[in-house]
C-alpha positions as CSV (number, residue, x, y, z in Angstrom):
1,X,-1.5,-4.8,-1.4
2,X,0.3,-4.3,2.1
3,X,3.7,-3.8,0.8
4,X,2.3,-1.1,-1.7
5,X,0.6,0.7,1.4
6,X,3.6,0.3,3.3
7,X,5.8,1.5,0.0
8,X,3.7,4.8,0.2
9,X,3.9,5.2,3.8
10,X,7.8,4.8,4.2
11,X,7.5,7.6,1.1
12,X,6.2,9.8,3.6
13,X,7.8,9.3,6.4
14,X,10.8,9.4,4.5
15,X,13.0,6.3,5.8
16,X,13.5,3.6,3.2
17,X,11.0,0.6,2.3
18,X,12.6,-3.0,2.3
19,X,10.9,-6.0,2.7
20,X,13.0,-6.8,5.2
21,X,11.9,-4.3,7.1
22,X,8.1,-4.5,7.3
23,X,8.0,-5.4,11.1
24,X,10.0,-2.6,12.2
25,X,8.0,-0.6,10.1
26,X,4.7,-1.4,11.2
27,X,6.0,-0.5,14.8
28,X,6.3,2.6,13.9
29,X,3.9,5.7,16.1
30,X,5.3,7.9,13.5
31,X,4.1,11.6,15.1
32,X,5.4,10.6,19.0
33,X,8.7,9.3,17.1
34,X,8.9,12.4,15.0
35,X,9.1,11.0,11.3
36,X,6.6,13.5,10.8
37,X,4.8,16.8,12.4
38,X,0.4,16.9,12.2
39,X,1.7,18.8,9.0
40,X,3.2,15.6,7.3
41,X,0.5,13.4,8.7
42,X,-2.2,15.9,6.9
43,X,-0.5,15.7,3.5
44,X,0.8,11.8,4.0
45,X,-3.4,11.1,4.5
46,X,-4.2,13.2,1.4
47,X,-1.9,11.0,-0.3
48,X,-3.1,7.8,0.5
49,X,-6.7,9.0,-0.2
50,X,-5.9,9.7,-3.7
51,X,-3.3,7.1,-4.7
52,X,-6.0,4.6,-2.9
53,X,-8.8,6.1,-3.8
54,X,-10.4,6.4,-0.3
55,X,-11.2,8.4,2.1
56,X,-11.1,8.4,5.9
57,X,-14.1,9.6,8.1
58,X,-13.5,12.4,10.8
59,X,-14.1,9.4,13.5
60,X,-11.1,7.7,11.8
61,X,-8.4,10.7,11.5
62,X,-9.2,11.3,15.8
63,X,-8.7,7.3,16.4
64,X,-5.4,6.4,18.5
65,X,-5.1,3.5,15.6
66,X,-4.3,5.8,13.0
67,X,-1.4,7.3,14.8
68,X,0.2,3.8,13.7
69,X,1.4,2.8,10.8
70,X,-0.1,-0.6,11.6
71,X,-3.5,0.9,12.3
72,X,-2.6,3.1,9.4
73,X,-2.3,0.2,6.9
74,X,-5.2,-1.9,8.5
75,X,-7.7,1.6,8.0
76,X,-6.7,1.7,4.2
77,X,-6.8,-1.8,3.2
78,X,-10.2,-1.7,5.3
79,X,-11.8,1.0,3.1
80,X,-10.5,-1.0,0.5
81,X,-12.5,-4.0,1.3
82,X,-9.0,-6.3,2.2
């Protein structure tokens, strides 16, 4: 299930998903690196909440761990249940 968050992600942020480069990835503080502006992040959490079927409280889009794509990925397979 990670790779297919990660798959959407990278979509987003526009660099390309390998699974050789997951680590990297997940490294990634993708608005202070500029993948994407508060613009991209807006429409890249839309996203996820309908391709996942979720959706993130107010409490979660303020956080510092969703600036991350690691905290990114650990808040959707959260509401998950993962």
């Amino acid at each position: 299930m990670e790779e297919k968050i990660l798959e959407k992600i990278a979509f987003y942020l526009k660099v390309p998903f390998d699974k050789k480069n997951i680590e990297e990835l997940l490294k990634v503080s993708y608005l202070d690196e500029g993948y994407i502006d508060s613009f991209g992040m807006i429409q890249m959490i839309l996203g996820l909440e309908e391709e996942f079927n979720i959706k993130f409280s107010e409490e979660e889009l303020l956080s510092q761990e969703i600036k991350t794509v690691k905290g990114l990925v650990n808040l959707v397979k959260e509401k998950m249940g993962y």
